[in-house]
C-alpha positions in Angstrom: 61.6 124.0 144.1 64.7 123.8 141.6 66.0 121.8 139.2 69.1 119.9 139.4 70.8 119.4 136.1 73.2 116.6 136.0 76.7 117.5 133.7 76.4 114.3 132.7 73.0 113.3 131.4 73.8 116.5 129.5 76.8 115.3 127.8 75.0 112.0 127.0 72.6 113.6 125.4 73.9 116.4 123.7 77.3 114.5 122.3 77.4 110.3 123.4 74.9 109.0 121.0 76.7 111.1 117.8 80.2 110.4 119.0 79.6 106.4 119.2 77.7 106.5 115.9 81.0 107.9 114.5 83.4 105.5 116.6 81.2 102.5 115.2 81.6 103.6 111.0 85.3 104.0 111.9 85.7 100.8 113.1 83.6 99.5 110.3 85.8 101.2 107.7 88.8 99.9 109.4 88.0 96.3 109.3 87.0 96.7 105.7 90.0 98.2 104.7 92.2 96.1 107.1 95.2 94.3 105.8 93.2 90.6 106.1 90.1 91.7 104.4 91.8 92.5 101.0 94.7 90.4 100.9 92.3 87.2 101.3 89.8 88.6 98.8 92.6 89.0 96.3 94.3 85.6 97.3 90.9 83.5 96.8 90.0 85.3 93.7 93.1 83.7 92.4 92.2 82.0 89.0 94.9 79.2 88.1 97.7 80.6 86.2 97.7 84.0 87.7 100.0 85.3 90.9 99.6 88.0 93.9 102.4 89.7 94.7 102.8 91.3 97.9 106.0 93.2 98.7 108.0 93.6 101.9 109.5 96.6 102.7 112.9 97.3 102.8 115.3 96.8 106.5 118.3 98.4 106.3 120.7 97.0 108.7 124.7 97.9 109.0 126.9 95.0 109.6 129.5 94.8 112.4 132.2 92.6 112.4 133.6 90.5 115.6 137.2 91.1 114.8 137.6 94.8 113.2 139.9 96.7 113.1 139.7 100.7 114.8 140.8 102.6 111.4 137.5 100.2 109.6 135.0 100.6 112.6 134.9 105.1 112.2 133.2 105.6 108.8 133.8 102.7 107.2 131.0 100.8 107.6 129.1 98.8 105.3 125.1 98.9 104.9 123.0 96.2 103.9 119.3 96.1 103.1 116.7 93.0 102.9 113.9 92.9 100.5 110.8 90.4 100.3 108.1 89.2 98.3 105.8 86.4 98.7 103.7 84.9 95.9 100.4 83.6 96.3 99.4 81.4 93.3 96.9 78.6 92.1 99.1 76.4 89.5 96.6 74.4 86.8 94.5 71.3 87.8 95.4 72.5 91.9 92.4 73.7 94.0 94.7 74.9 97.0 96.5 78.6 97.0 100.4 77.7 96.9 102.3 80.8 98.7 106.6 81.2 98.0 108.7 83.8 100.2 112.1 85.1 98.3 114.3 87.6 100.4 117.0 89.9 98.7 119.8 91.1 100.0 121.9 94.4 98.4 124.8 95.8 99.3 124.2 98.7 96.8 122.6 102.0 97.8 119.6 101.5 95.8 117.5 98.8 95.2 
């Protein structure tokens, strides 16, 4: 009489259990750390009179224009970039989080 051993019950039981104990802390520590967890923590410790900032990064774009001319379209362009930030804040006397959204646009190479 022999014994069959199966590949697979002995990867289940040699590396399956420690491998989804690892994938289930990861996905833990993701959702902790996750974008929505510690902006709404942050947003609804909001006491009144204070502000959350949260910044936007930077796009850079290049502007084309319909008309140009051939001399401006070869290294001549120009570069713009867009910046926001949107405030989260509780003014006096108001229960309710009030949020603003302000874009800035630059022409200049830094910002």
């Amino acid at each position: 009489m022999t014994l069959k051993v199966d590949q697979h019950q002995i990867f289940r039981n040699e590396y399956e259990e420690e491998l989804l104990n690892k994938m289930t802390e990861h996905k833990w520590k993701v959702s902790m750390h996750a974008k929505s967890n510690t902006v709404d923590v942050r947003q609804q410790s909001l006491r009144p009179g204070e502000v959350a900032i949260q910044h936007d990064f930077t796009e850079a774009l290049t502007l084309k224009h319909n008309e140009e001319i051939q001399s401006k379209h070869f290294g001549d362009s120009t570069t713009v970039s867009i910046e926001g930030y949107t405030y989260h804040y509780k003014n006096p006397g108001d229960e309710d989080t009030s949020l603003d959204f302000h874009s800035y646009f630059s022409d200049e190479k830094t910002q």
